[in-house]
Residue frames relative to the residue before (quaternion, step in Angstrom):
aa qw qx qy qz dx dy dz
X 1.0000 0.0000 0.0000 0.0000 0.00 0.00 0.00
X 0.4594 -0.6037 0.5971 0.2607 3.82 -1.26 0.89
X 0.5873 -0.5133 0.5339 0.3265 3.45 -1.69 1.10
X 0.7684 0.2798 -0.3992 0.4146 4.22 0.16 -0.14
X 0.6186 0.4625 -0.4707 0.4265 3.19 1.19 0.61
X 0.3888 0.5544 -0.3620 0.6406 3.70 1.28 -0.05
X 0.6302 0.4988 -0.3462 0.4840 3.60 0.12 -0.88
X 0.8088 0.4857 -0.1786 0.2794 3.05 0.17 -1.22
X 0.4439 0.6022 -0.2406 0.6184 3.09 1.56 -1.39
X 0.8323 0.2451 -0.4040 0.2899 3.51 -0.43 -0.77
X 0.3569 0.7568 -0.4527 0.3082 3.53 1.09 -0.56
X 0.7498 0.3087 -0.3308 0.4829 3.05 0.09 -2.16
X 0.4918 0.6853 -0.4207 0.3339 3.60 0.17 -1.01
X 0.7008 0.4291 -0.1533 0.5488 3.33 0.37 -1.22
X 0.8076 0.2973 -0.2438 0.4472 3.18 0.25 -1.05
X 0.6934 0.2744 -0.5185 0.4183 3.83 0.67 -0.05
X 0.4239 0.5095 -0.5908 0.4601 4.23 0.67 0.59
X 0.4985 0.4454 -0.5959 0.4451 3.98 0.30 -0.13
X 0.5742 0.6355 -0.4074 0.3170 3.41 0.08 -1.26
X 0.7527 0.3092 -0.1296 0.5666 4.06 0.68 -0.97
X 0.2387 0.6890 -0.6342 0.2569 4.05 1.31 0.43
X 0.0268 0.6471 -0.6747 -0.3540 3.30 -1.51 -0.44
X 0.7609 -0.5830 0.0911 0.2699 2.75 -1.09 0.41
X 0.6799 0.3792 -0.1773 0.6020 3.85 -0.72 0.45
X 0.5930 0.4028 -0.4630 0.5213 3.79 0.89 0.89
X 0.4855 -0.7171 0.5000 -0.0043 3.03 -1.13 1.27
X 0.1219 -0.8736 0.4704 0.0246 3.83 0.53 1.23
X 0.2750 0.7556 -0.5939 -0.0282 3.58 -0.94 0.81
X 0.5015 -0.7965 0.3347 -0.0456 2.97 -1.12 1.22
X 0.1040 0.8162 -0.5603 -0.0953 4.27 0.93 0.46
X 0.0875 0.7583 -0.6239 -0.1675 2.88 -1.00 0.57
X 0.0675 -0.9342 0.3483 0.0375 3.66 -1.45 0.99
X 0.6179 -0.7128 0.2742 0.1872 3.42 -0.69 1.45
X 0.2978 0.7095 -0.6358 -0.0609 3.74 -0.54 0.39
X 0.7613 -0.4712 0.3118 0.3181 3.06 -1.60 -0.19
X 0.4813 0.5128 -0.3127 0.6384 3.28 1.47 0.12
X 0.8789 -0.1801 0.1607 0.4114 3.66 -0.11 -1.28
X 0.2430 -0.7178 0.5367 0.3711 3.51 -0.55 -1.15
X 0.0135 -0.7317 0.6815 -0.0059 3.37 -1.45 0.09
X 0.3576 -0.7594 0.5425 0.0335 3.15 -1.80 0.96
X 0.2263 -0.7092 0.6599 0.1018 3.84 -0.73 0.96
X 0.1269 -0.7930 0.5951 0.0313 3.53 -1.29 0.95
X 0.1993 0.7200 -0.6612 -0.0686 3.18 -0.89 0.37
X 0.0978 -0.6823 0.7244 -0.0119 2.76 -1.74 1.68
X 0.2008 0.7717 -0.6034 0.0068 3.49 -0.15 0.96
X 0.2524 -0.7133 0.5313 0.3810 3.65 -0.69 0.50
X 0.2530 0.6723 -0.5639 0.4074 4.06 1.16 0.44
X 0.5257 0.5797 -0.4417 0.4387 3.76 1.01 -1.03
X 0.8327 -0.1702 0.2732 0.4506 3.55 0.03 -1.30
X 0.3224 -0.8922 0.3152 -0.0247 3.09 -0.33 1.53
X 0.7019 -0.0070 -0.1645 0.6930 3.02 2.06 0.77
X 0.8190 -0.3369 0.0961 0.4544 3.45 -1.05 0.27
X 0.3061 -0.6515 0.6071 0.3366 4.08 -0.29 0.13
X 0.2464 -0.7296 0.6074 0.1949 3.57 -1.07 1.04
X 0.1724 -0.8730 0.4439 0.1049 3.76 0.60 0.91
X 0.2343 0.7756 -0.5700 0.1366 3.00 -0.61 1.55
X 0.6281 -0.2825 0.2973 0.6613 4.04 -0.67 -0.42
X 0.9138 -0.0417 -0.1931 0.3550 3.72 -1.37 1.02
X 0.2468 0.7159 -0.4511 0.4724 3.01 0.95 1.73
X 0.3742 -0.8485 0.3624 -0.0933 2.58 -0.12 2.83
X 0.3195 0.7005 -0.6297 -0.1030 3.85 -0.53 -0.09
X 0.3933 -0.6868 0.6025 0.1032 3.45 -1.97 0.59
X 0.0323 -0.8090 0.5865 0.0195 3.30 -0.53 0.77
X 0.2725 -0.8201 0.4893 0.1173 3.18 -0.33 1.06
X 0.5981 -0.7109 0.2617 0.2618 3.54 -0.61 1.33
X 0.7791 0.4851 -0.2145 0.3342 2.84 1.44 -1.09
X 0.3612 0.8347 -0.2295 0.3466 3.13 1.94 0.08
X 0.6973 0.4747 -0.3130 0.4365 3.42 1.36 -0.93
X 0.2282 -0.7643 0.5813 0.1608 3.18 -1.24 0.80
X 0.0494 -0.8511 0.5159 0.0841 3.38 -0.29 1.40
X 0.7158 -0.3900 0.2337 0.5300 4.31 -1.24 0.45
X 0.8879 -0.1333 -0.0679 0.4350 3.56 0.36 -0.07
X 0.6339 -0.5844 0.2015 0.4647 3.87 -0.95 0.82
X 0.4599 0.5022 -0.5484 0.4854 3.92 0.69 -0.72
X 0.7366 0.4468 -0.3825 0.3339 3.65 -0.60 -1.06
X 0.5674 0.3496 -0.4224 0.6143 4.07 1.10 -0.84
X 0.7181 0.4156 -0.4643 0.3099 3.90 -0.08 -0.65
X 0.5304 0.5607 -0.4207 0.4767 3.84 1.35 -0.28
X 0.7163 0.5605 -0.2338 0.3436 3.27 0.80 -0.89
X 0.5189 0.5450 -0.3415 0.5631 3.55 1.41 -0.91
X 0.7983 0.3578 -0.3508 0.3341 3.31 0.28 -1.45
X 0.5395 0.6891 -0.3398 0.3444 3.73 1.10 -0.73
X 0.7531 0.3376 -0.1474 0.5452 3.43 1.08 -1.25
X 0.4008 -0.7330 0.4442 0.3237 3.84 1.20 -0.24
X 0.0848 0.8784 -0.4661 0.0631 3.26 1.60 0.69
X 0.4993 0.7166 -0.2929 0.3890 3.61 1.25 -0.05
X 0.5850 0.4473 -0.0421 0.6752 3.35 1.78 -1.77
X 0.8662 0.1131 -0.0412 0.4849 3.50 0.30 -1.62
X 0.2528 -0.8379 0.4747 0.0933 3.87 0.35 0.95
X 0.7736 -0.0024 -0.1117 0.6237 3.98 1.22 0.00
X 0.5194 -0.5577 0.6354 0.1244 2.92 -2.03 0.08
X 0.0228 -0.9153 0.3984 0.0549 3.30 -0.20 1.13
X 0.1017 -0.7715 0.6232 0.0776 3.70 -0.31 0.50
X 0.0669 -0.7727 0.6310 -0.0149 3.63 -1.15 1.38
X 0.1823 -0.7128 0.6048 0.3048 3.78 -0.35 0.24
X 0.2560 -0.7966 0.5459 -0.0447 3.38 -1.20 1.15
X 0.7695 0.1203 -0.0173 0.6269 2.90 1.45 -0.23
X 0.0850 -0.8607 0.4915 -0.1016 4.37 -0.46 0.76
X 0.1628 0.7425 -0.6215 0.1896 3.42 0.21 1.00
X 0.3224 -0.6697 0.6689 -0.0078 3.79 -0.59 2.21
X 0.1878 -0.6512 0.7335 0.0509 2.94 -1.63 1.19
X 0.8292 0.1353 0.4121 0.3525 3.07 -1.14 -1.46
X 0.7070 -0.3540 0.5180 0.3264 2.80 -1.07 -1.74
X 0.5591 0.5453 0.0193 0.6243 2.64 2.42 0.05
X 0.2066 -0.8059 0.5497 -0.0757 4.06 -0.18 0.92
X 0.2263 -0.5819 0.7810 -0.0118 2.98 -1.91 1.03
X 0.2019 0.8397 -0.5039 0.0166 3.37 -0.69 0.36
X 0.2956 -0.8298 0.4697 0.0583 3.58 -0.21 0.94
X 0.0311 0.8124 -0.5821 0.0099 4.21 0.94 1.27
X 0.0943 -0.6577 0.7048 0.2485 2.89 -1.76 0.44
X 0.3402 -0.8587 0.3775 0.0663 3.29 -0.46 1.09
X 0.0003 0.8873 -0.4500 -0.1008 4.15 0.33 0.70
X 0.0663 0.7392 -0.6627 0.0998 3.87 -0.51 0.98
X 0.7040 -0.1108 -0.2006 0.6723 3.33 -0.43 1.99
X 0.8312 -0.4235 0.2536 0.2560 2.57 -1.32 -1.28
X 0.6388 0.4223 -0.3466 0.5417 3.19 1.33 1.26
X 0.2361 -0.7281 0.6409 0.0571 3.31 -1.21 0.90
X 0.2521 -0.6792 0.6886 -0.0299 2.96 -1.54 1.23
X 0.2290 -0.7345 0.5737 0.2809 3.73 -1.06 0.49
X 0.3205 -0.7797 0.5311 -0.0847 3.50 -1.94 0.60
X 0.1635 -0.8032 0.5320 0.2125 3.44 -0.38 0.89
X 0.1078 0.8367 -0.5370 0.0032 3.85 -0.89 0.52
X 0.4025 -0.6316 0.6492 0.1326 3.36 -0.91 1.72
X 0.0833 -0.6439 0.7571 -0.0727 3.76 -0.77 1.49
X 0.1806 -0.6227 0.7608 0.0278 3.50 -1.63 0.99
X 0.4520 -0.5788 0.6292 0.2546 3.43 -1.36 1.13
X 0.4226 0.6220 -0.6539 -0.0828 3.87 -0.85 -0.14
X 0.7237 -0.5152 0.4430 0.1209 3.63 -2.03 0.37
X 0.1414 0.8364 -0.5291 0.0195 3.65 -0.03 0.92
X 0.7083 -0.0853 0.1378 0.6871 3.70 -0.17 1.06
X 0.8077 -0.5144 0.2604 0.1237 3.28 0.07 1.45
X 0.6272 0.3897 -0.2555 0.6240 3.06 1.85 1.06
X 0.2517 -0.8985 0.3352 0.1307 3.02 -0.94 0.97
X 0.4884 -0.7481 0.4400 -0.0904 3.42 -1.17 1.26
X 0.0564 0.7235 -0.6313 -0.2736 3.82 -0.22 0.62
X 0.2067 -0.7527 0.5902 0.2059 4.10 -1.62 -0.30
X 0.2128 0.7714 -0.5461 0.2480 3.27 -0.55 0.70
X 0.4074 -0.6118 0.6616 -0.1488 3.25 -1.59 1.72
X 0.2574 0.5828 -0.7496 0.1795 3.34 -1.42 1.18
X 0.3563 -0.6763 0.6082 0.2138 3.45 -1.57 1.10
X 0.3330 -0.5558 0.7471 0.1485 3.38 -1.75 0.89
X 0.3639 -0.5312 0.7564 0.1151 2.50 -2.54 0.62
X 0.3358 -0.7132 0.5568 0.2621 3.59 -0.42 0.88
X 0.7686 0.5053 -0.2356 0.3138 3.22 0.96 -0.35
X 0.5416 0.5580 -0.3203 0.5411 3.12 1.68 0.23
X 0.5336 0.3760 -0.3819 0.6543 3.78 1.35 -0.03
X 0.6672 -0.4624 0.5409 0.2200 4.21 0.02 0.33
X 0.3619 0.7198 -0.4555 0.3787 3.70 1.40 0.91
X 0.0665 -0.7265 0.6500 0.2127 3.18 -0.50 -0.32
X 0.1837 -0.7754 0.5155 0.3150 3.87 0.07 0.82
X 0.3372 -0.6559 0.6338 0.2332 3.79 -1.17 1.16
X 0.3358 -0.5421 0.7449 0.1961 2.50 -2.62 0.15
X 0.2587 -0.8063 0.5222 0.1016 2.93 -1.50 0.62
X 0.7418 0.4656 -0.1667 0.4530 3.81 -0.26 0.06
X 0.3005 -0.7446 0.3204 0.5026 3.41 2.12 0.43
X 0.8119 -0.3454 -0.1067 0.4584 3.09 -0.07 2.36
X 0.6114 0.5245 -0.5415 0.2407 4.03 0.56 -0.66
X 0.7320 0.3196 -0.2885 0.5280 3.74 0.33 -0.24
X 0.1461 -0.7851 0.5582 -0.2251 3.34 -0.46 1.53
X 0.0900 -0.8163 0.5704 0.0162 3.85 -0.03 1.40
X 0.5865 -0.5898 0.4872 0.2660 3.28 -1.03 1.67
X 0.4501 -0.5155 0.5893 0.4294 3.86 -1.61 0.31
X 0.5748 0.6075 -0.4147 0.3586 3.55 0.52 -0.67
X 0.1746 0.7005 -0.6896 0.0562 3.63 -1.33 0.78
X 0.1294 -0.8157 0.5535 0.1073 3.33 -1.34 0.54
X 0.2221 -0.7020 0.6699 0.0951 3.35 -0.87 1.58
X 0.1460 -0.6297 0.7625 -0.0261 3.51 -1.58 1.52
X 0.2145 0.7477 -0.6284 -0.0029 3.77 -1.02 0.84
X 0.4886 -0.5916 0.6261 0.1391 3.06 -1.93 0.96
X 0.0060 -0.8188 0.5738 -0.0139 3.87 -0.68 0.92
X 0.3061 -0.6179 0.6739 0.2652 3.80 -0.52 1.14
X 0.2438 0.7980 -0.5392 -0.1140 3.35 -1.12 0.39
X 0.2918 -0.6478 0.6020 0.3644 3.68 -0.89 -0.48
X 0.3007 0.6964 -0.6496 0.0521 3.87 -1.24 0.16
């Protein structure tokens, strides 16, 4: 299978778990490339945010690492150890910048895994789950720009792309 079909797959995936959100839970989504397959770690804790996020310019959220639930536990224990979830315990994503459209978003993240932060441009869409609103929006990382080295596993046959994509779902008010 091709990486935009894997992509794709996970979307819907992703996108038909939104469908079962309740409300006031903050959904993020890693998804990650190898040379074999991919796979996707979720975390939907509503511990994230405990009501809607009024999303404006320095609007903080934490994701705690240990939050994501990925297809099987080895893969969450790669994942702690990858992020040093031990040292760094979340993922933070601040908006630094907020330019309201429509129905439609600009958003300028600065994004902090360990100890470095990288900025991001992300096109957020407003849409309506059970009568609440949500922004969505997708941006690919370089593991290597946060000080990753992407690992191998299986002495070297399974080989995880630098590429990763983080897809979140934000209750919000604005």
């Amino acid at each position: 299978m091709n990486e935009n079909y894997m992509k794709y797959l996970c979307f819907i995936f992703c996108c038909l778990g939104f469908v079962e959100l309740s409300w006031s839970q903050v959904h993020i989504q890693v998804t990650v490339y190898t040379n074999v397959n991919s796979f996707c770690c979720e975390s939907m804790e509503s511990s994230i945010s405990s009501e809607a996020v009024q999303l404006k310019e320095e609007t903080v959220i934490n994701v705690p690492i240990a939050s994501f639930e990925c297809p099987n536990k080895m893969i969450e224990k790669d994942l702690n150890q990858l992020f040093e979830s031990h040292i760094y315990p979340s993922i933070s994503l601040r908006v630094l910048k907020l330019e309201v459209r429509d129905k439609s978003h600009k958003a300028t993240v600065e994004i902090k895994i360990k100890d470095r932060s990288n900025t991001y441009e992300f096109n957020l869409k407003e849409v309506e789950i059970d009568n609440e609103s949500y922004v969505n929006g997708s941006q690919t990382l370089s593991l290597i720009d946060f000080g990753i080295e992407p690992p191998t596993k299986m002495l070297g046959m399974v080989r995880v792309k630098e590429d990763i994509s983080i897809q979140c779902l934000i209750p919000i008010r604005i």
